[in-house]
GURORO-827259 format. One line per field, with one value per residue (C-alpha): residue number from 1; residue in one letter; x, y, z. Coordinates in steps of 0.02 Angstrom, whole numbers, plus 50000, padded with zeros to 5 digits. Layout:
// residues N
seq <- NUM  ... .
type <- A  ... .
px <- X  ... .
py <- Y  ... .
pz <- Z  ... .
***
This chain:
// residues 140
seq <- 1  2  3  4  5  6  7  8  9  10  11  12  13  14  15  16  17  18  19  20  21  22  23  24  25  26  27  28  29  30  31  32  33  34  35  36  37  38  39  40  41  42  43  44  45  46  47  48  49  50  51  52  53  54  55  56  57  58  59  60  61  62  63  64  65  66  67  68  69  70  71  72  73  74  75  76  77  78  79  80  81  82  83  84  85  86  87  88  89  90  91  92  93  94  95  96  97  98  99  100  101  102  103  104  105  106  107  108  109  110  111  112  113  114  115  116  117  118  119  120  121  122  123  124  125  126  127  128  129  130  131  132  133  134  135  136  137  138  139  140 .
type <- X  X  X  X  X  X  X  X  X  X  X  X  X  X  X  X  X  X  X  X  X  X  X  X  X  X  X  X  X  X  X  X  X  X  X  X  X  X  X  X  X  X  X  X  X  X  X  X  X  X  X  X  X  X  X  X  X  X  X  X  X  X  X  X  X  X  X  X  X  X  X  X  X  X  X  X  X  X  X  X  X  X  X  X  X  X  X  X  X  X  X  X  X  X  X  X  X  X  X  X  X  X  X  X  X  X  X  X  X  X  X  X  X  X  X  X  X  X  X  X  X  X  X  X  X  X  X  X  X  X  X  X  X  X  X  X  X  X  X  X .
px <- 43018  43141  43298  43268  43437  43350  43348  43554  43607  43710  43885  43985  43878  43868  44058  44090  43937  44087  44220  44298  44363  44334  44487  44503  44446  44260  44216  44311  44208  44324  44396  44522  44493  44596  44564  44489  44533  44734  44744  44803  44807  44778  44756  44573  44452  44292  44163  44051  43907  43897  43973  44101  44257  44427  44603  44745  44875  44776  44649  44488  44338  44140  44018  43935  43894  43805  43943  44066  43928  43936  44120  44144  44008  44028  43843  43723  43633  43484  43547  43679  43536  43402  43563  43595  43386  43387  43251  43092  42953  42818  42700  42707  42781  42963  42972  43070  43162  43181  43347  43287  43297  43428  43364  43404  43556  43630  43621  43711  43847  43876  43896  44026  44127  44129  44165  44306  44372  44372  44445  44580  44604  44621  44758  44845  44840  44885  45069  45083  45005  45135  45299  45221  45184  45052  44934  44905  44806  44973  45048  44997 .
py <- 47229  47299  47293  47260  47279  47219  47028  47046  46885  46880  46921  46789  46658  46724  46726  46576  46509  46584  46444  46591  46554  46684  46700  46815  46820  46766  46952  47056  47159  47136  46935  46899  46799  46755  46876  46783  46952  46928  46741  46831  46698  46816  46994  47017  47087  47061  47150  47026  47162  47240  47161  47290  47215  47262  47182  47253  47203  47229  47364  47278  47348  47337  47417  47235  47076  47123  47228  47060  46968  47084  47099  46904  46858  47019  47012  47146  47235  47142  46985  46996  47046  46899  46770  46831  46840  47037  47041  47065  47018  47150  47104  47272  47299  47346  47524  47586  47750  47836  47941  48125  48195  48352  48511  48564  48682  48521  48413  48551  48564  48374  48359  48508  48415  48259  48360  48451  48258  48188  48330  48314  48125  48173  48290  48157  48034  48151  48186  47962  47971  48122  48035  47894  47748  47643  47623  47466  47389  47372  47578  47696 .
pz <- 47898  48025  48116  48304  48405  48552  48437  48436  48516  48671  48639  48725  48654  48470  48474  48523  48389  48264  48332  48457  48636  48750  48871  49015  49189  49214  49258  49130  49022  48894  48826  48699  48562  48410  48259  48095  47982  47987  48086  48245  48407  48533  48450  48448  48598  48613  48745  48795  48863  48700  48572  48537  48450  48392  48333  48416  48267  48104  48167  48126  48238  48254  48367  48414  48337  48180  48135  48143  48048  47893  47906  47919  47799  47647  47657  47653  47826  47791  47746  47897  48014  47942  47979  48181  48190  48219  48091  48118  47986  48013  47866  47794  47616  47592  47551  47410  47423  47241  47250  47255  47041  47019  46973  46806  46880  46965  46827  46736  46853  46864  46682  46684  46823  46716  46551  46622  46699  46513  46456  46599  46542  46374  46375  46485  46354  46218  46251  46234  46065  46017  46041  45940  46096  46077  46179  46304  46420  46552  46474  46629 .
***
């Protein structure tokens, strides 16, 4: 199982699948749209040869149409990809990646860093406890 960018759907048309209108001249490269991230009328452009997309009031951008479909939908690449049919089914098992195990030195060094981080925390809270103020869920 794959991603295959060459099964991204056509731009305009994907779009406009989202409930989008596409304004501009027939030509331009580039069509304005209304921006579903902040409810902008008019803020959002859209490049209909790539996909590319980006609101000019709240700043939202993607490099083409699967990156709107993850940002619209929260859902993962694969899931994203599966829904806009840039997924290919290949038949071959899924393969797992196992996160690389620290050496003994790293591990070492990690559980300094976190020591020293509770320790930091600590002596934060302490002063509270001193001048007798108990301590909350809302106290910061």
């Amino acid at each position: 199982m794959s991603f295959d960018r060459n099964l991204l759907p056509d731009p305009a048309a994907y779009f406009e699948n989202q409930g989008l209108t596409l304004k501009g001249p027939r030509r331009a490269k580039w069509k304005t749209t209304a921006c579903n991230f902040h409810g902008g009328s008019d803020s959002m452009r859209v490049n209909t040869e790539n996909g590319a997309w980006v609101c000019m009031s709240c700043g939202e951008k993607g490099g083409d149409v699967l990156a709107y479909e993850l940002k619209v939908s929260g859902a993962e690449f694969q899931d994203a990809a599966k829904s806009i049919g840039a997924w290919v089914d290949d038949g071959k098992p899924q393969q797992v990646h196992k996160p690389t195990p620290l050496s003994p030195r790293q591990a070492l060094s990690v559980l300094a860093f976190e020591s020293t981080l509770t320790a930091i925390a600590a002596a934060n809270v302490a002063p509270r406890l001193w001048h007798s103020r108990k301590l909350t869920s809302t106290a910061c």
